[in-house]
C-alpha positions as CSV (number, residue, x, y, z in Angstrom):
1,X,151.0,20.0,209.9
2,X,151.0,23.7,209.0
3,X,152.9,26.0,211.7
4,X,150.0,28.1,212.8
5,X,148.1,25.1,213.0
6,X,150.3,23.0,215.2
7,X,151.2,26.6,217.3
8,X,147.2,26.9,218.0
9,X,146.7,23.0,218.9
10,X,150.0,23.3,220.9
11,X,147.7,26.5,223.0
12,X,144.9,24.1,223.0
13,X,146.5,21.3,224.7
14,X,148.6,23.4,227.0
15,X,145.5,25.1,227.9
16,X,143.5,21.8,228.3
17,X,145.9,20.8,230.9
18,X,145.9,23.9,232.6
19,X,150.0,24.4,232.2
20,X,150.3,28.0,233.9
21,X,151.6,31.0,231.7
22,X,153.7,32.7,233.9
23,X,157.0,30.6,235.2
24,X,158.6,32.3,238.9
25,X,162.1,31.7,239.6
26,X,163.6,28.4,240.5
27,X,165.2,29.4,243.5
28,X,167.6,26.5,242.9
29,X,169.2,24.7,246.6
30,X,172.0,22.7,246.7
31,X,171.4,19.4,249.2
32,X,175.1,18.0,249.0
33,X,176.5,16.1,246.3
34,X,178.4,12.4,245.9
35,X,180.6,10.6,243.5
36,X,180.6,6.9,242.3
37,X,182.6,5.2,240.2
38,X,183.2,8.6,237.6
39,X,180.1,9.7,238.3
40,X,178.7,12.8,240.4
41,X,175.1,12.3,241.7
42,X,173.7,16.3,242.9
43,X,171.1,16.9,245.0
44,X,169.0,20.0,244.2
45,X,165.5,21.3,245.6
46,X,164.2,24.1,243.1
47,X,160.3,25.7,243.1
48,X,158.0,24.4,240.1
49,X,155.2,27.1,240.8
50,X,154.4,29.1,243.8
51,X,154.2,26.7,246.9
52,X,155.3,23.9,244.9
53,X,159.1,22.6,245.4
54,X,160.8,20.0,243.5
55,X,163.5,17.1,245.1
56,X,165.5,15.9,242.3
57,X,168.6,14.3,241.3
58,X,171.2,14.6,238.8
59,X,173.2,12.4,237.1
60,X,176.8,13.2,235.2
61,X,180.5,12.3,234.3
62,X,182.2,14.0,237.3
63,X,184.6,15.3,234.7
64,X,182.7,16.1,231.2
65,X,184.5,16.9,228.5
66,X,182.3,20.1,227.7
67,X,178.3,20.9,227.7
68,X,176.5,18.0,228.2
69,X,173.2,16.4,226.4
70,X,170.9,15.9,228.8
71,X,167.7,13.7,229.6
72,X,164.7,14.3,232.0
73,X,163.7,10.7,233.2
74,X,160.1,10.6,233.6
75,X,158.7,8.1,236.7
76,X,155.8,5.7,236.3
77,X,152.7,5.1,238.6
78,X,154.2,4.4,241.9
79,X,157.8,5.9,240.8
80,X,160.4,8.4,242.2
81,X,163.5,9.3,242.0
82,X,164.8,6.1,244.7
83,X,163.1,3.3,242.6
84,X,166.0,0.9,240.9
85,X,165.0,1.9,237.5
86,X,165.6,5.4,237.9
87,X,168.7,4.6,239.7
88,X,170.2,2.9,237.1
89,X,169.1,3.9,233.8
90,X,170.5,7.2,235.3
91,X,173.6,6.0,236.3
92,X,173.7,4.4,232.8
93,X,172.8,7.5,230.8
94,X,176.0,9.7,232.6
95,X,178.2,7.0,232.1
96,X,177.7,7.5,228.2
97,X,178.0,11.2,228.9
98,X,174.4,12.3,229.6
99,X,173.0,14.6,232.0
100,X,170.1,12.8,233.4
101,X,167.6,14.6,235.7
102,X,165.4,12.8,238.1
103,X,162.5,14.6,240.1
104,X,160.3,13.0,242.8
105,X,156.7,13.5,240.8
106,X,154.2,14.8,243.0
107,X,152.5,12.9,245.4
108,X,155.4,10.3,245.3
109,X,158.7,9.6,247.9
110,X,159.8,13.0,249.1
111,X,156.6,15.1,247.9
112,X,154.4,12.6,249.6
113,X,153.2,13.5,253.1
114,X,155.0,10.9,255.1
115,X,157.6,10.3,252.3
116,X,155.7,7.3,251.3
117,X,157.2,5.0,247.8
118,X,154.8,3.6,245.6
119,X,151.7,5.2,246.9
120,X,150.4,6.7,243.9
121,X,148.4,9.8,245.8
122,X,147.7,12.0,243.0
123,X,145.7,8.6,241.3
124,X,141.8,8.8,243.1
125,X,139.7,10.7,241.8
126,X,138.8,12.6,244.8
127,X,142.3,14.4,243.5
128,X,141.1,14.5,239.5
129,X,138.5,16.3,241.2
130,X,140.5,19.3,243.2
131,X,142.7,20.2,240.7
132,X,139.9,19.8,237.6
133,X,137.8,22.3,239.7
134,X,140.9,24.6,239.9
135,X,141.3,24.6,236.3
136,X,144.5,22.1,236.3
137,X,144.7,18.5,235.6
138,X,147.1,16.2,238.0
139,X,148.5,15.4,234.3
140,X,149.3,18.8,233.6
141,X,151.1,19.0,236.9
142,X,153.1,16.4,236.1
143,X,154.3,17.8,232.9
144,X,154.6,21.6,234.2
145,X,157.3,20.1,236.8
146,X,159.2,18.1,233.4
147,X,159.3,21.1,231.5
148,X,160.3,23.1,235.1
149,X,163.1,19.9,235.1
150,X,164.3,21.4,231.5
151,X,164.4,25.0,233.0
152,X,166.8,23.9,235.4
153,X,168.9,22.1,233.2
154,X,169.1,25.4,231.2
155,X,170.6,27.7,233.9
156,X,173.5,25.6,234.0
157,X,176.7,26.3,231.7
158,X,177.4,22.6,231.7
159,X,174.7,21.6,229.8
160,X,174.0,22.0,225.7
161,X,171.0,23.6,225.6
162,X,170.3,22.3,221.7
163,X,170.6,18.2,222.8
164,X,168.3,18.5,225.8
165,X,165.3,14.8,225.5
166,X,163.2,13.0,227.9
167,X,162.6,9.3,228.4
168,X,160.1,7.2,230.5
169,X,158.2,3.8,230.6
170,X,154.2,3.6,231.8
171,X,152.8,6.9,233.0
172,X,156.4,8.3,232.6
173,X,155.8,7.4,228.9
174,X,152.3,9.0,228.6
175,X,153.8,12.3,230.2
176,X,156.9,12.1,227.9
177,X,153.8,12.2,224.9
178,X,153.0,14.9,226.4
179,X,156.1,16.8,226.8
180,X,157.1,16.1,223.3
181,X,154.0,17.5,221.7
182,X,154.2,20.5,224.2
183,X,157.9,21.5,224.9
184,X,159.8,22.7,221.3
185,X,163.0,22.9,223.3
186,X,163.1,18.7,223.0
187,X,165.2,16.8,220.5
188,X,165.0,13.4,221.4
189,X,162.4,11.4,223.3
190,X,162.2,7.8,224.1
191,X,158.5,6.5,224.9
192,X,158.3,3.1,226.8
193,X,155.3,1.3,228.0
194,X,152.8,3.7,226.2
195,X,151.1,3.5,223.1
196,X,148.4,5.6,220.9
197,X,144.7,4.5,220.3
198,X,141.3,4.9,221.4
199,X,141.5,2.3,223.9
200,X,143.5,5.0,226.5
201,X,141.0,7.4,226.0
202,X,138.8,4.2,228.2
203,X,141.9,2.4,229.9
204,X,144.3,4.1,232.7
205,X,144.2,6.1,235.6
206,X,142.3,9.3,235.8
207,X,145.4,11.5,235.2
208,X,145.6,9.3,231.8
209,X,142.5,8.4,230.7
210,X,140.5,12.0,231.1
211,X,143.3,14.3,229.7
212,X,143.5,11.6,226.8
213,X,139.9,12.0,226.4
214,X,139.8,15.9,226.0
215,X,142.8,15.2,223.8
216,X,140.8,13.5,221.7
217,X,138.3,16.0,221.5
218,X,140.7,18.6,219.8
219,X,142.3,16.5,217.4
220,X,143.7,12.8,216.0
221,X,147.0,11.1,217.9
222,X,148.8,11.6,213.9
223,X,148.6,15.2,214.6
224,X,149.3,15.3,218.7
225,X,152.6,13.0,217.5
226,X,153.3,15.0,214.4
227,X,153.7,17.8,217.0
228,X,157.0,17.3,217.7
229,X,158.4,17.5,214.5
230,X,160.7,18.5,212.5
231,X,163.2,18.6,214.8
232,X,162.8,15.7,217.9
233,X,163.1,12.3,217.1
234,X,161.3,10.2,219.1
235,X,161.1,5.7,219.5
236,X,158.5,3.8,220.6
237,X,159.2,1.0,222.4
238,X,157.1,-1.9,223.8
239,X,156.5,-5.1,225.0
240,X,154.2,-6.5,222.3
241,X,152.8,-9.2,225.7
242,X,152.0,-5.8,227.8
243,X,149.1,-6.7,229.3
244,X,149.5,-3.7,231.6
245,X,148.2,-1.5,228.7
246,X,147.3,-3.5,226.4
247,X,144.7,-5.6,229.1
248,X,142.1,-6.8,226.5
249,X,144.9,-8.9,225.3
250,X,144.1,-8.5,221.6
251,X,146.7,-6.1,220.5
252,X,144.7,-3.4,218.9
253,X,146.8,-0.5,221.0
254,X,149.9,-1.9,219.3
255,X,148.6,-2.3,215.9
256,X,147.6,1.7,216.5
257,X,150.4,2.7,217.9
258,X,152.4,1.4,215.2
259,X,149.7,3.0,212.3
260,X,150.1,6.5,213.8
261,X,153.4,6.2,214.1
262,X,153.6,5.2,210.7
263,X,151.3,7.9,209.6
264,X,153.3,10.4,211.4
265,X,156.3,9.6,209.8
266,X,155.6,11.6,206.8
267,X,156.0,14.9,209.1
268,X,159.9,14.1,210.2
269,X,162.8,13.7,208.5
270,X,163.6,9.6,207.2
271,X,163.9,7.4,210.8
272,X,163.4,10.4,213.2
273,X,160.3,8.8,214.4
274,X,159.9,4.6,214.9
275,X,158.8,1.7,217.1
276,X,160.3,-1.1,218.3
277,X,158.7,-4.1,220.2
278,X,160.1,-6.9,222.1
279,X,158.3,-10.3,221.5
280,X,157.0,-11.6,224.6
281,X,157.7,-8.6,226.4
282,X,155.7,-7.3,228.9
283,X,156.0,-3.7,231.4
284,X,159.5,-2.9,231.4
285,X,161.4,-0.1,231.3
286,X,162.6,-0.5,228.1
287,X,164.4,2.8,227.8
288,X,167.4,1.2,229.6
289,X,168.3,-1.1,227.0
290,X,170.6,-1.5,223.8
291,X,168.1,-0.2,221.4
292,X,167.5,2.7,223.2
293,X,170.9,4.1,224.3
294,X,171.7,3.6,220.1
295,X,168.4,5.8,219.8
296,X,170.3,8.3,222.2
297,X,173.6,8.2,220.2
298,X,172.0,9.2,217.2
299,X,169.1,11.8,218.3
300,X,171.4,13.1,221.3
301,X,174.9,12.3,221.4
302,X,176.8,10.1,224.0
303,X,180.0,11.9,224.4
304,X,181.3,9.0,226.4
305,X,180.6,6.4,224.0
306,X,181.1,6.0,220.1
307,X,178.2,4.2,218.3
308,X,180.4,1.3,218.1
309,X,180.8,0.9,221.8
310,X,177.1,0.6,222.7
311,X,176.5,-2.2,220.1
312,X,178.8,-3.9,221.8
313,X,177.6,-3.5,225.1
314,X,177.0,-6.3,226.8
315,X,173.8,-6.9,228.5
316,X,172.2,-7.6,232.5
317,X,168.7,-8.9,233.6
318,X,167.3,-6.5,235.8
319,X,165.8,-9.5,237.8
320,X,169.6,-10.9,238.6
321,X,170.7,-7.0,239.1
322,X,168.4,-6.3,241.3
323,X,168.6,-9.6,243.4
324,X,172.4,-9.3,243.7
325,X,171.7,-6.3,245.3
326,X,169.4,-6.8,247.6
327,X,166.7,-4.8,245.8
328,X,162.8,-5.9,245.7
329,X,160.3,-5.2,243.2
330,X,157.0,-4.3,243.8
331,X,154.3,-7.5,243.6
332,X,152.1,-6.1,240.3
333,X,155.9,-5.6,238.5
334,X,158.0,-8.5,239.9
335,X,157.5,-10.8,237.3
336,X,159.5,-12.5,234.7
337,X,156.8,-10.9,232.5
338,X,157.6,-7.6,233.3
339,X,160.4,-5.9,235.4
340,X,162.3,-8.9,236.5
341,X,162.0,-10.1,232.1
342,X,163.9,-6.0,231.6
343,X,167.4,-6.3,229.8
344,X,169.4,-4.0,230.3
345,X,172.9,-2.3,228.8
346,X,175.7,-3.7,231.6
347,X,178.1,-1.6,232.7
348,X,178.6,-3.0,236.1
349,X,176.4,-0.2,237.7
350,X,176.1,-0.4,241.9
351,X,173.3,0.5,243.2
352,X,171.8,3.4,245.0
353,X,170.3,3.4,248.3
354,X,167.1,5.5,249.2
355,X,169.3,7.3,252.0
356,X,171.7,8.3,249.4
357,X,169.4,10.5,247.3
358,X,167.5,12.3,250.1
359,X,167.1,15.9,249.5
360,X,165.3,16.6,252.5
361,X,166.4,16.6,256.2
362,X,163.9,14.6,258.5
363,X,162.1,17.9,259.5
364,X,160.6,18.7,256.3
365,X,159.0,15.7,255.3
366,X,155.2,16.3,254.9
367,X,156.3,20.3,254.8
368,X,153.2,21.7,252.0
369,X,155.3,23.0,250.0
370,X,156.7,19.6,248.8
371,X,153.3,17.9,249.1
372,X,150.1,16.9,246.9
373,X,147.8,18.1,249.9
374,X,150.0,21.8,249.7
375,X,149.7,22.1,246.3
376,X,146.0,21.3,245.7
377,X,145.5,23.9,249.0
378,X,147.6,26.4,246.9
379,X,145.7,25.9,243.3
380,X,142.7,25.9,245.3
């Protein structure tokens, strides 16, 4: 794709979500730290937009050996910054040497009203509604606080601002997509759980399905991939028995994904851009396993770990994980199909309790600021 033509589709689409032009300051606030096992977990609060603040959490190696790579995880429907994947595909990431960010996504844990998990408030469509009539889409919200995630990592002198990615599995892979078509300052990007073909432009949620189908209307998914190259590489990975996205069951999303993928290949440099599928596999956060930390090595560096090391990794099921510690799934994941089926890279990770990762004191729960319902009043 010609420059001034991916530079005026790259206006399009920004524009189509409604991404604001103007960026205010951060305002970055420290909420306490912790370390674990050569690790340092920071808690920060920092402002997305006017009236909009952000609880996140970073991952590191309590001692790095210089600037840092670093990764924005990106949560799912019904994810935040508390659920086990994040937890410990974070925890995994640092321990190779990674930066990882996590940030509650609006609507979710500490941006809900009653700091709610797994309630999914910017999904009805009474919500579509709001911020469609305001000129933004809850899409474009959710990738305008990613790319305010990369901000922050960028005002810190411990991180490289030239290996800076983003990873995520479900919705968290649709707005990686989207970051990685719209955000030049990515070199990697991992894409689980997600997949390119007509069928999401009918299939999904509203903040999916309708920016997928004005997506559609500007141009094909070779040129919306092809966006981020030359310089990102970005894997594909799936379950090739998701029945979450692919729910007609007759694998026509994967036999796109793989043909655009394939198409798009011609626009990056030899194995910058690929898929990988895992037979039988269903939803699972497949940016936590083998194949994907090698994907990081490559694409991003893992200071902590040579190539060799992470081949050799051995391997966990999250299902055992996550029972040995006491963690429970939620009843549409909870299957041996999906997240309980997830293997992951072991490195005898503990896990992290809710309590641990709170940014905000008891008071401010359900303050607008942090909220869906304050910033739909603000946009308004």
């Amino acid at each position: 794709m010609a420059k001034k033509t991916a530079d005026s589709l790259r206006k399009s689409l920004l524009q189509l979500l409604g991404i604001p032009e103007e960026r205010c300051e951060l305002a970055p606030e420290p909420r306490g730290q912790f370390d674990r096992d050569g690790l340092t977990v920071e808690k920060w609060l920092w402002t997305s937009e006017p009236g909009s603040r952000v609880p996140s959490v970073l991952y590191r190696p309590s001692q790095p050996p210089g600037p840092m790579p670093a990764v924005v995880l990106t949560c799912g429907h019904g994810g935040s910054k508390s659920q086990w994947s994040f937890t410990y595909i974070g925890q995994l990431y640092a321990r190779l040497g990674v930066a990882c960010l996590v940030l509650d996504p609006i609507g979710e844990e500490e941006r809900h009203l009653t700091g709610g998990l797994g309630t999914r408030a910017h999904d009805p469509e009474p919500v579509h509604l709001c911020a469609d009539n305001a000129g933004r889409l809850v899409m474009g919200k959710l990738v305008f606080d990613t790319m305010r995630g990369i901000d922050f990592l960028l005002e810190r002198a411990d991180i490289d601002p030239d290996r800076i990615g983003v990873a995520g599995n479900s919705l968290g892979g649709a707005k990686a997509t989207w970051m990685l078509g719209l955000d030049a300052r990515l070199k990697m990007g991992i894409v689980s759980g997600w997949g390119y073909g007509e069928h999401l432009t009918v299939h999904g949620k509203f903040c999916t399905r309708i920016p997928n189908q004005r997506l559609r209307a500007e141009c094909g998914w070779v040129d919306f991939l092809s966006l981020a190259a030359p310089d990102c590489a970005i894997l594909v990975m799936n379950g090739d028995a998701d029945v979450i996205i692919d729910d007609r069951g007759d694998g026509l999303i994967w036999d796109e994904t793989r043909e655009h993928v394939k198409a798009a290949a011609e626009h990056f440099p030899e194995g910058n851009v690929a898929c990988w599928f895992e037979p039988g596999g269903g939803h699972r956060p497949y940016h936590g396993h083998v194949i994907a930390l090698r994907w990081l090595n490559v694409h991003l560096g893992t200071p902590g770990y040579s190539a060799e090391q992470i081949r050799s990794l051995p391997t966990v099921n999250a299902g055992i994980w996550c029972d040995r510690n006491g963690i429970e799934f939620e009843k549409l994941y909870g299957t041996t199909l999906h997240q309980r089926g997830t293997t992951l890279a072991d490195l005898e990770l503990r896990a992290i309790q809710r309590d641990e990762l709170a940014c905000l004191h008891a008071h401010e729960v359900g303050d607008p600021q942090y909220t869906l319902e304050g910033w739909l009043d603000t946009i308004a």
